[in-house]
DSSP file (Angstrom, degrees, kcal/mol; ACC not computed):
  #  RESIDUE AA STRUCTURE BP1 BP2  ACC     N-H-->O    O-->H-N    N-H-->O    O-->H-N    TCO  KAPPA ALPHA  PHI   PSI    X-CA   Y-CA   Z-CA
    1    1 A X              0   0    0      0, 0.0     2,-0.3     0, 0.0     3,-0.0   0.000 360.0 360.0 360.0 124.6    7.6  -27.5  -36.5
    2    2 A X    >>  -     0   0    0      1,-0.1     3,-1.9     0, 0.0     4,-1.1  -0.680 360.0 -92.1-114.9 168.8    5.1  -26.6  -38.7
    3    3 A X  H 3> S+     0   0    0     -2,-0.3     4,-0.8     1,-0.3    -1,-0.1   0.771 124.5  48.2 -28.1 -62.1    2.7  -23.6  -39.0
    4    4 A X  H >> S+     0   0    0      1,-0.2     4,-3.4     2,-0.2     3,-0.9   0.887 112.5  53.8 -47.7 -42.5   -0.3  -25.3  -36.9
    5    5 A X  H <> S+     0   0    0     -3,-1.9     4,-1.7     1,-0.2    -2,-0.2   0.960 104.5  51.8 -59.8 -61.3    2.4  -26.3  -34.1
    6    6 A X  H 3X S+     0   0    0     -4,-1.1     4,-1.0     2,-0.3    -1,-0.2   0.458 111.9  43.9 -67.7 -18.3    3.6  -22.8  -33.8
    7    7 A X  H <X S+     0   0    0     -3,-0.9     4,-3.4    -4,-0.8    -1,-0.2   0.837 118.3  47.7-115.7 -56.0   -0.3  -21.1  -33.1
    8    8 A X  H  X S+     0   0    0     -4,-3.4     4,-3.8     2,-0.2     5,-0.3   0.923 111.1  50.3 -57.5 -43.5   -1.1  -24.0  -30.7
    9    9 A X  H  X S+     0   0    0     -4,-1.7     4,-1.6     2,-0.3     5,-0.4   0.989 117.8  36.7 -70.4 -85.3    2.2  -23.4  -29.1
   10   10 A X  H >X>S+     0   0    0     -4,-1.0     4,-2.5     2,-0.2     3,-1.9   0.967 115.2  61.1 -44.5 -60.0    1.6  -19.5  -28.6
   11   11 A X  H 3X5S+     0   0    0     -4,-3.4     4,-1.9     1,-0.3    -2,-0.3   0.897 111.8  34.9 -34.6 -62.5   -2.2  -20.3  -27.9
   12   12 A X  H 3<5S+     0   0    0     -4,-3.8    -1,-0.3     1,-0.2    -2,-0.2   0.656 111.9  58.8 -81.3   4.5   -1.5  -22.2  -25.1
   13   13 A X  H X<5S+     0   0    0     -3,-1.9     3,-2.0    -4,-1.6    -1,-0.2   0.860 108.8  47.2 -69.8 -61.7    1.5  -20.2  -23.9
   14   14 A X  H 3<5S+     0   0    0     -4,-2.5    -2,-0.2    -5,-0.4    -3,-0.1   0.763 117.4  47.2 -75.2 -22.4   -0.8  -16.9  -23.6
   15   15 A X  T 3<<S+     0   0    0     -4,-1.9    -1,-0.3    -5,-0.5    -2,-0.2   0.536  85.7 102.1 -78.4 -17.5   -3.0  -19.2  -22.0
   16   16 A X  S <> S-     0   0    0     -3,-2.0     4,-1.6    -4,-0.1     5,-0.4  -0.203  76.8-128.0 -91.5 140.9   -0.3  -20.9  -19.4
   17   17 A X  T  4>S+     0   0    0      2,-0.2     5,-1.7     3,-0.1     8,-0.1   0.709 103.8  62.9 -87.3  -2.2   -1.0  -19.2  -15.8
   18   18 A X  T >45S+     0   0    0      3,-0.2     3,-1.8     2,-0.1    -1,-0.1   0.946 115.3  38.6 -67.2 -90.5    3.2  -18.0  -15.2
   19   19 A X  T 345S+     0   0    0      1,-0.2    -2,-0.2    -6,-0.1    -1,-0.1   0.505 117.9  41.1 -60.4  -6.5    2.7  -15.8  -18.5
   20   20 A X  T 3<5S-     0   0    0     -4,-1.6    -1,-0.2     2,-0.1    -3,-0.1   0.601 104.3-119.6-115.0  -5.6   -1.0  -14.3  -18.3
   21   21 A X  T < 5 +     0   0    0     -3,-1.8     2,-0.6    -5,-0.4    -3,-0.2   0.929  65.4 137.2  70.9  44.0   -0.9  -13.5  -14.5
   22   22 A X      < +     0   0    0     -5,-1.7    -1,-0.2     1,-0.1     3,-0.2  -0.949  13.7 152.8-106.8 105.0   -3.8  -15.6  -13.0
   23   23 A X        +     0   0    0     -2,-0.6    -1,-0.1    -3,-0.1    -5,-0.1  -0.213  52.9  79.8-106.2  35.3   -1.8  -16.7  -10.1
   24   24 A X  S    S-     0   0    0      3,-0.1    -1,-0.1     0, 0.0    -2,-0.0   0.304 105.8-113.2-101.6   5.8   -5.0  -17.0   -8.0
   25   25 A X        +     0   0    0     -3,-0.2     3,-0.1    -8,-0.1    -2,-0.1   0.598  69.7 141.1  72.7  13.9   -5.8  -20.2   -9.5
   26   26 A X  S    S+     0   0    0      1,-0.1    16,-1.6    15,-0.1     2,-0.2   0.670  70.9  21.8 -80.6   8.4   -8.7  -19.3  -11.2
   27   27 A X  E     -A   41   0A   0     14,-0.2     2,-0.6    -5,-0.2    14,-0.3  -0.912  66.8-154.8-158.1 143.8   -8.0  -21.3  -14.0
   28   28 A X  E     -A   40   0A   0     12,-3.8    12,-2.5    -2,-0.2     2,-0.8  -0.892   9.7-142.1-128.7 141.3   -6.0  -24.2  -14.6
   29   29 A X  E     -A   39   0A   0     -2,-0.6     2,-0.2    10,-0.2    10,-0.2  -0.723  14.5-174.3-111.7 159.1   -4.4  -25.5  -17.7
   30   30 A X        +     0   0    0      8,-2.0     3,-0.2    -2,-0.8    10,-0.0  -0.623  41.4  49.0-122.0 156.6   -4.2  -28.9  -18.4
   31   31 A X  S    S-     0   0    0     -2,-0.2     6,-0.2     6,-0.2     4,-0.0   0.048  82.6 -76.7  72.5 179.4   -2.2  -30.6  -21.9
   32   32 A X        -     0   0    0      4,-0.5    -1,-0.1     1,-0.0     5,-0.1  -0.287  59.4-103.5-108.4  19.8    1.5  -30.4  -23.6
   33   33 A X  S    S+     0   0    0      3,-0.3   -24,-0.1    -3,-0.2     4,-0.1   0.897 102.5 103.5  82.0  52.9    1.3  -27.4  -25.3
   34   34 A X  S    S-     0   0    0      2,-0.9    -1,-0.1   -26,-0.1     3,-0.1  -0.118 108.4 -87.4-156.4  31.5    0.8  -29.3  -28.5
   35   35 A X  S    S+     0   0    0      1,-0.2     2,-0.4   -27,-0.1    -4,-0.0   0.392  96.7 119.6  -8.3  58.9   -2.8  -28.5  -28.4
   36   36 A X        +     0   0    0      2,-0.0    -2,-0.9     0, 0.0    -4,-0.5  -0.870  59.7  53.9 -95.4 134.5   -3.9  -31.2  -26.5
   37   37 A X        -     0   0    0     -2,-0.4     2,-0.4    -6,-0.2    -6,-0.2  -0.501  60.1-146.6 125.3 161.8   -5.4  -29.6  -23.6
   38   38 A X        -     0   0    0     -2,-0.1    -8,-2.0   -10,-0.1     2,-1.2  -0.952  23.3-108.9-150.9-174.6   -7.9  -27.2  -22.9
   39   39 A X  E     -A   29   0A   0     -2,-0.4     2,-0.6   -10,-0.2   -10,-0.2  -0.763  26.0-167.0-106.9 100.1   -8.3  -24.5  -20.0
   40   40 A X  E     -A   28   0A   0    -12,-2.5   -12,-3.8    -2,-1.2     2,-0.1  -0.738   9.7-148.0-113.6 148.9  -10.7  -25.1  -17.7
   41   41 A X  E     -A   27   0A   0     -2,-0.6     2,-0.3   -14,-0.3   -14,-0.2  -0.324  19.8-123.4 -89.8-178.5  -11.6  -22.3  -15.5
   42   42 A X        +     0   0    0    -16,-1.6     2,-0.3    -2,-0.1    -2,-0.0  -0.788  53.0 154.3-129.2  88.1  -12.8  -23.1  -11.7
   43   43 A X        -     0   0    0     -2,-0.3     2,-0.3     0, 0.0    -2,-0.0  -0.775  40.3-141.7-114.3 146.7  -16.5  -21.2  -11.8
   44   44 A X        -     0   0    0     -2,-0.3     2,-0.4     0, 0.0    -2,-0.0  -0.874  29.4-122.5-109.2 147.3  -19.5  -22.0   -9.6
   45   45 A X        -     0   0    0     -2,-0.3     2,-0.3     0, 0.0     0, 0.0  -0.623  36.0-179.6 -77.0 130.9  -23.0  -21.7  -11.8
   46   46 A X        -     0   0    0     -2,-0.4     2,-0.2     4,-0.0     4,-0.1  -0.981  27.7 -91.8-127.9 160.3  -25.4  -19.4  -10.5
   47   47 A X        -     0   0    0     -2,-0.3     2,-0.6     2,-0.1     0, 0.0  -0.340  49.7 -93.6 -80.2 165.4  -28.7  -18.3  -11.4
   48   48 A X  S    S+     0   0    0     -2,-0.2     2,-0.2     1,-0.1     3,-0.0  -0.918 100.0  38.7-120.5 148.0  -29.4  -15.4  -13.4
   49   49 A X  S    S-     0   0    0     -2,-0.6     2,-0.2     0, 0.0    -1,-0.1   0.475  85.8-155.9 -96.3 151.5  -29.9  -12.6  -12.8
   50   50 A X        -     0   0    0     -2,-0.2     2,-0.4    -4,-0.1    -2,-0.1  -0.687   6.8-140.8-105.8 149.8  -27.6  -12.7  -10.2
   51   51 A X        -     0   0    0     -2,-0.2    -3,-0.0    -3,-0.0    -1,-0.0  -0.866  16.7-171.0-118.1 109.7  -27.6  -10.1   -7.0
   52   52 A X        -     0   0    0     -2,-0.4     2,-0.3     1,-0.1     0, 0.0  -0.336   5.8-153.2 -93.2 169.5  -24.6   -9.2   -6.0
   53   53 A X        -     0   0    0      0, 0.0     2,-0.4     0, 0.0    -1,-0.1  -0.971  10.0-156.1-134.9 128.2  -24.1   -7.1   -2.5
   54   54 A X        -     0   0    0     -2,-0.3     3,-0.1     1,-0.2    -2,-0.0  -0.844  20.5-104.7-127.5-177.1  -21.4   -4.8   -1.9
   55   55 A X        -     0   0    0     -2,-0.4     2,-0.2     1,-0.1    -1,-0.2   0.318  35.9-112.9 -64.5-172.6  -19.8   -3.6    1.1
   56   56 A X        -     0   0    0      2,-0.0     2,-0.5     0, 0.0    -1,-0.1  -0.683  35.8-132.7-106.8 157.2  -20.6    0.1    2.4
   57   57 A X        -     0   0    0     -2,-0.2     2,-0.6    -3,-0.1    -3,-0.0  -0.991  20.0-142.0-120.7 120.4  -17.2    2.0    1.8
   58   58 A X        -     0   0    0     -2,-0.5     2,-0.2     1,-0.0    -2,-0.0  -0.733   9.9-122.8 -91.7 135.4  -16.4    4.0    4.9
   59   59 A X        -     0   0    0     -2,-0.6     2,-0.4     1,-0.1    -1,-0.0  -0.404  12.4-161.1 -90.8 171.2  -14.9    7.3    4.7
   60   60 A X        -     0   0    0     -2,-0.2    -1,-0.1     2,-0.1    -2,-0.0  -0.587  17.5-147.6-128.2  64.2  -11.7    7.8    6.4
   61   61 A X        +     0   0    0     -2,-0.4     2,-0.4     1,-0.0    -2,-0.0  -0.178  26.7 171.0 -41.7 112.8  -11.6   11.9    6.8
   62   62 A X        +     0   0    0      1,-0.1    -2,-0.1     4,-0.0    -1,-0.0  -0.991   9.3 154.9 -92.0 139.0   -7.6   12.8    6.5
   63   63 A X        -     0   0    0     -2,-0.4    -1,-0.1     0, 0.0     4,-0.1   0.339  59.0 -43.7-117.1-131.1   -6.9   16.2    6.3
   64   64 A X  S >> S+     0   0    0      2,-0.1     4,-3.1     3,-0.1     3,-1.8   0.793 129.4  57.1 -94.2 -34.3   -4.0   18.9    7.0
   65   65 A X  T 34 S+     0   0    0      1,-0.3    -1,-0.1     2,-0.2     4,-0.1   0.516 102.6  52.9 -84.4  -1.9   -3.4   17.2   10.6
   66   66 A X  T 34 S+     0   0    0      2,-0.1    -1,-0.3     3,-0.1    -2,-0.1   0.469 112.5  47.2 -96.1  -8.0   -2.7   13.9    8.8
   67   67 A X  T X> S+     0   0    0     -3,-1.8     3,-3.7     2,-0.2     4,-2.0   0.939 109.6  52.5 -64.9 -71.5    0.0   16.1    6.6
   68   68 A X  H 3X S+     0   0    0     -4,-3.1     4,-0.8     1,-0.3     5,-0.1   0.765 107.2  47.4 -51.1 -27.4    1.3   17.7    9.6
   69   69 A X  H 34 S+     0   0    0     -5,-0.2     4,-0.4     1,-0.2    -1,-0.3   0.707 113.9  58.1 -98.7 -11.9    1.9   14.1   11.2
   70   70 A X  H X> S+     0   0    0     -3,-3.7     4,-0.9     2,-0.2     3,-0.5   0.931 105.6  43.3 -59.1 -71.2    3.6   13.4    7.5
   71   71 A X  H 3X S+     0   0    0     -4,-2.0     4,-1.6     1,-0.3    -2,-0.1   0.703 110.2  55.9 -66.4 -12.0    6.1   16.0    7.5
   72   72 A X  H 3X S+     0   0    0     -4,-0.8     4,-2.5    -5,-0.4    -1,-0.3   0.852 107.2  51.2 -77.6 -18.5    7.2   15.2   11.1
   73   73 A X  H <> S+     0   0    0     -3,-0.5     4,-1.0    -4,-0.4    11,-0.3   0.662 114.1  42.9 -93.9 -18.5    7.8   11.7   10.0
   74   74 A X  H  X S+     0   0    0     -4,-0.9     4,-2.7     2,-0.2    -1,-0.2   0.811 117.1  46.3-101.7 -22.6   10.0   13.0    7.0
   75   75 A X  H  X S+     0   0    0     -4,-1.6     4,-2.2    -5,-0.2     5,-0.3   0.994 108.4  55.4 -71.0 -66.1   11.9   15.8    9.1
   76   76 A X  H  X S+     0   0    0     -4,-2.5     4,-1.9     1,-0.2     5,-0.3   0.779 107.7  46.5 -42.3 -54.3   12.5   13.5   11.7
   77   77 A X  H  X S+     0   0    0     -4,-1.0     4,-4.0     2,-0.3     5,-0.4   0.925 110.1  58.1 -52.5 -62.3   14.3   10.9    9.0
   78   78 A X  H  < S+     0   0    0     -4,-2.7    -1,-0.2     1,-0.2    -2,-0.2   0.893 112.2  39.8 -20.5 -57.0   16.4   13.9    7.6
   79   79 A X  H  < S+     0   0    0     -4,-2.2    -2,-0.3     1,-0.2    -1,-0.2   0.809 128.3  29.5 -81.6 -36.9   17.7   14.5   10.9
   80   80 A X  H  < S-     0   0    0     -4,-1.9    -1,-0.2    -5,-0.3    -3,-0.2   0.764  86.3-138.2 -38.7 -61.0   18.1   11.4   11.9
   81   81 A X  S  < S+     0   0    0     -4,-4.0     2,-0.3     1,-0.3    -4,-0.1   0.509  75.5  82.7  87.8  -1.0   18.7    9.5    9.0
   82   82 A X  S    S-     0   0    0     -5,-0.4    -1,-0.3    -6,-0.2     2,-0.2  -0.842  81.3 -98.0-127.1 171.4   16.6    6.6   10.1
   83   83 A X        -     0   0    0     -2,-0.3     3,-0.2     1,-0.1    -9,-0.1  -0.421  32.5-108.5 -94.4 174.0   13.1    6.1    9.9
   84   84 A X  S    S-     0   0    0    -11,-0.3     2,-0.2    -2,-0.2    13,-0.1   0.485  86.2 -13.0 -99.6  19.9   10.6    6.6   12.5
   85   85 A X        -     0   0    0     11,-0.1    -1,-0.2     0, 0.0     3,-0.1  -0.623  48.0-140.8-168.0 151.4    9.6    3.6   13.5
   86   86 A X  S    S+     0   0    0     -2,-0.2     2,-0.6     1,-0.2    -2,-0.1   0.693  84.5  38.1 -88.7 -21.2   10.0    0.1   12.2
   87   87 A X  S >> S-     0   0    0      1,-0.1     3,-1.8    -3,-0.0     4,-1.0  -0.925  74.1-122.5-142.7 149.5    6.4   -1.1   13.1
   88   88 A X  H 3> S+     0   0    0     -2,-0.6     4,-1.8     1,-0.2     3,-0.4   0.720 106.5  52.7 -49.6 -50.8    3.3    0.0   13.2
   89   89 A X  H 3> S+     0   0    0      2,-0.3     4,-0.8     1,-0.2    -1,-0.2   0.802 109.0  53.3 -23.5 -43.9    2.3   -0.5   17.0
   90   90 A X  H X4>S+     0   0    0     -3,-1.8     5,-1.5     1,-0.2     3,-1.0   0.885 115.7  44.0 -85.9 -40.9    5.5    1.5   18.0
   91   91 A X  H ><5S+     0   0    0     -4,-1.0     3,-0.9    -3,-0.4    -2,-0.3   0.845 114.0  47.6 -73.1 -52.6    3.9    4.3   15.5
   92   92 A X  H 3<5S+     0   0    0     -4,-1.8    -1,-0.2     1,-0.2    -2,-0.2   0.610 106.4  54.5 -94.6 -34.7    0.7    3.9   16.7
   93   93 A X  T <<5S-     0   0    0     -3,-1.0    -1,-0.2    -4,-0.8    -2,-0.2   0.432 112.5-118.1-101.9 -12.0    1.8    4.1   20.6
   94   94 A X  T < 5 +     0   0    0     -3,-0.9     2,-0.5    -4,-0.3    -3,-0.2   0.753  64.6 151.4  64.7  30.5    3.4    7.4   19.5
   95   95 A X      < +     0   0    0     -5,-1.5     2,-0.5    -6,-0.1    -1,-0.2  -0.598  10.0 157.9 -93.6 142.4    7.2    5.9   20.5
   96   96 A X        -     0   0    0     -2,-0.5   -11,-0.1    -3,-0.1   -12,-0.1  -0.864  47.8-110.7-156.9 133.7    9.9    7.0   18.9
   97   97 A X        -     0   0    0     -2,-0.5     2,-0.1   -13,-0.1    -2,-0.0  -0.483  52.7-111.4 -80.8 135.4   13.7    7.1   19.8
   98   98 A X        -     0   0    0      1,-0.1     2,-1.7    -2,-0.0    -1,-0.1  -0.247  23.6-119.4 -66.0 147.6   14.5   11.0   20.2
   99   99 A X        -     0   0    0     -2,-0.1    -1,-0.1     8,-0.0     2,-0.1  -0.655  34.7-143.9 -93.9 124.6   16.3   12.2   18.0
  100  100 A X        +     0   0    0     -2,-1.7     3,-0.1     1,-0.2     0, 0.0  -0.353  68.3  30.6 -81.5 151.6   19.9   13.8   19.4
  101  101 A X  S    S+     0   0    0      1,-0.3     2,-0.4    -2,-0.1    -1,-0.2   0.853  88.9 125.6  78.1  50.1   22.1   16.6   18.7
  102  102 A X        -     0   0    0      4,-0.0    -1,-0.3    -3,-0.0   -23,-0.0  -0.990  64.8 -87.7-131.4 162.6   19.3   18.9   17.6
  103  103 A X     >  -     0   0    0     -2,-0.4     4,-0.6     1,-0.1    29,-0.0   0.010  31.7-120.2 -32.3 154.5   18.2   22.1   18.4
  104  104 A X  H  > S+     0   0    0      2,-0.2     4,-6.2     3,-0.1     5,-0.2   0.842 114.1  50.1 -46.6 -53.0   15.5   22.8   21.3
  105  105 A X  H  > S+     0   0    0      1,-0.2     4,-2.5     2,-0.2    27,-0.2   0.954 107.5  45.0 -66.3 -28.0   13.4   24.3   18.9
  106  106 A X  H  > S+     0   0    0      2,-0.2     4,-1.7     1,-0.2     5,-0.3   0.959 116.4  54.2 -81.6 -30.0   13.3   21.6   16.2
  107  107 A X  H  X S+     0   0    0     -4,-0.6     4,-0.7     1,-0.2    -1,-0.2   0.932 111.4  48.6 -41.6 -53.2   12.8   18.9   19.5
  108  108 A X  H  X S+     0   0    0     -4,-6.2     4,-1.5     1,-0.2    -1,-0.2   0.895 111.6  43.0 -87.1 -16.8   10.2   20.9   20.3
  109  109 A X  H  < S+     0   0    0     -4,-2.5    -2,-0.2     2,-0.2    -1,-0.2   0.402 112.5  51.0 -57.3 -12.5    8.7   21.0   16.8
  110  110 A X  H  X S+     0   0    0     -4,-1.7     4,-2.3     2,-0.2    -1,-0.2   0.628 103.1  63.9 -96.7 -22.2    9.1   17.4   16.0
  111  111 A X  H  < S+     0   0    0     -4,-0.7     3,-0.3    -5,-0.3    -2,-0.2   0.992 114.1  35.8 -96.2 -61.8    7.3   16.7   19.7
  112  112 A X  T  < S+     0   0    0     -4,-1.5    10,-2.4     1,-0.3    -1,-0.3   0.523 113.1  49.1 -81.1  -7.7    4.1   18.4   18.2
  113  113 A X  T  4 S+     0   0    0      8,-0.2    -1,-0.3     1,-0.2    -2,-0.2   0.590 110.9  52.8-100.0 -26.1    4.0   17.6   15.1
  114  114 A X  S  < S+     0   0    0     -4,-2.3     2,-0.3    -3,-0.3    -1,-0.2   0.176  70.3 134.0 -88.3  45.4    4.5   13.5   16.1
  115  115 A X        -     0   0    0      1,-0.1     3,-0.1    -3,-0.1   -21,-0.1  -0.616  51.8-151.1 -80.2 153.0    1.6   13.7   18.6
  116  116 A X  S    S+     0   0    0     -2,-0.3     2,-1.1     1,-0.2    -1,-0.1   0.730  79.6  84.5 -87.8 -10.6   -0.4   10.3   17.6
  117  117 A X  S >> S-     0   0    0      1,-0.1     3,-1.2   -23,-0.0     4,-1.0  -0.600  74.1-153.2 -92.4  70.3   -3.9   12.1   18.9
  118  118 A X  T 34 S+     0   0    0     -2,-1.1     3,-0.2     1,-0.2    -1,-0.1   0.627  93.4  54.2  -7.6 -31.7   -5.0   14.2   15.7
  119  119 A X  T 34 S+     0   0    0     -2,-0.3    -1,-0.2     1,-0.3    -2,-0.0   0.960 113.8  48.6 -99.7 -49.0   -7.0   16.9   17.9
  120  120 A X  T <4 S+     0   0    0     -3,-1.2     2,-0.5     2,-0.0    -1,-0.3   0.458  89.1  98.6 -69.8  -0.2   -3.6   17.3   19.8
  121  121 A X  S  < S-     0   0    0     -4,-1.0    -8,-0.2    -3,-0.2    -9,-0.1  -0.726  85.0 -91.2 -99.1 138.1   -1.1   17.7   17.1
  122  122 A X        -     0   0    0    -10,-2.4    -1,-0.2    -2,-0.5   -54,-0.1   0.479  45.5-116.4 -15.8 138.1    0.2   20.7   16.0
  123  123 A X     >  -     0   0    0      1,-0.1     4,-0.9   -55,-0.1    -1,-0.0  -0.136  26.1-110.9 -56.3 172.0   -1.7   22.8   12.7
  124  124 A X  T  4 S+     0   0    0      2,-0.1     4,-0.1     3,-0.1    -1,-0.1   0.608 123.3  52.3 -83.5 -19.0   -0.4   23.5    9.7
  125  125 A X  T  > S+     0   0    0      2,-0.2     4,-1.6     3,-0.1    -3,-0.0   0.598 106.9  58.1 -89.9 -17.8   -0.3   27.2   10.6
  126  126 A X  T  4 S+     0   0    0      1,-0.2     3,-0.4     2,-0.1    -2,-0.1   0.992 109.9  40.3 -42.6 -61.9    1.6   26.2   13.9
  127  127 A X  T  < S+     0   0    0     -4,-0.9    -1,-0.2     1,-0.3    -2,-0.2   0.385 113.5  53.1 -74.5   2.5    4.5   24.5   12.0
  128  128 A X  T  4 S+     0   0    0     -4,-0.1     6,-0.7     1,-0.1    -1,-0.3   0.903 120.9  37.4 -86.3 -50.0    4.5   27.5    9.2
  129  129 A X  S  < S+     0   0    0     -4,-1.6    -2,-0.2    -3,-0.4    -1,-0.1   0.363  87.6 121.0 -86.9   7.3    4.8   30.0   12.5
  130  130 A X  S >> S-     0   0    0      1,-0.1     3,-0.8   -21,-0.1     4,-0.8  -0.507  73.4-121.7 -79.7 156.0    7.0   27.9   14.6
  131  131 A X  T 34 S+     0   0    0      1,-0.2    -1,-0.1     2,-0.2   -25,-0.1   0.677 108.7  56.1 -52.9 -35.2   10.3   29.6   15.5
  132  132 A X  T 34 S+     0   0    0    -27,-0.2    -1,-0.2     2,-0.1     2,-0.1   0.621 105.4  48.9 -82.9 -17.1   12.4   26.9   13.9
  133  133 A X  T <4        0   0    0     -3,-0.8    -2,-0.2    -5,-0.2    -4,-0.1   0.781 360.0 360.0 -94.0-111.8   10.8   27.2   10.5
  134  134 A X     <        0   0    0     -4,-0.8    -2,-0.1    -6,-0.7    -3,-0.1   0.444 360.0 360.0 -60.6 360.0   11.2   31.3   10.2
């Protein structure tokens, strides 16, 4: 293998779509790695100047009450040992299998913190002042 073989070889290698991470197809290469071949991309032509539009980004306010609904979901898994729900619907529906052998108070702390209705779920100054936390 001589010098020229060795630069085509890496060239089309760095070029080969496994190693450079277009796995969207956006380009395909074609030849033996012997540099025969070329790379042809898959572009549409447009005119220029081109006008692109993008989307509006909507904000998504989360706050402390999306914290609060955080920490219930990691207290709960401590105490448990499982997580607190396996799919999003069941999360969403606010179901959850109780978790047994615990205190009243922490039962009742987990009950406020997992409400699924932001405006209803516990503060962050509840869960500081709740009985089970002090």
């Amino acid at each position: 293998m001589d010098h020229d073989d060795v630069v085509d070889l890496m060239g089309d290698r760095l070029l080969d779509n496994s190693s450079r991470g277009a796995f969207d197809g956006s380009f395909r290469v074609s030849g033996d790695n012997k540099g025969k071949g070329a790379v042809l991309p898959k572009i549409t032509k447009v005119e220029l100047p081109a006008k692109v539009l993008y989307g509006k980004m909507q904000s998504k306010p989360y706050g402390p009450k999306a914290d609060v609904w955080s920490m219930g979901a990691v207290l709960y898994q401590m105490v448990t040992g499982k997580p607190l729900a396996t799919n999003e619907p069941a999360v969403l529906a606010g179901r959850y299998e109780p978790a047994a052998g615990i205190s009243q108070q922490l039962s009742g702390l987990l009950g406020r913190m997992l409400v699924v209705d932001p405006a209803s779920r516990a503060t962050v100054q509840e869960v500081m002042t709740h009985p089970w936390v002090q």
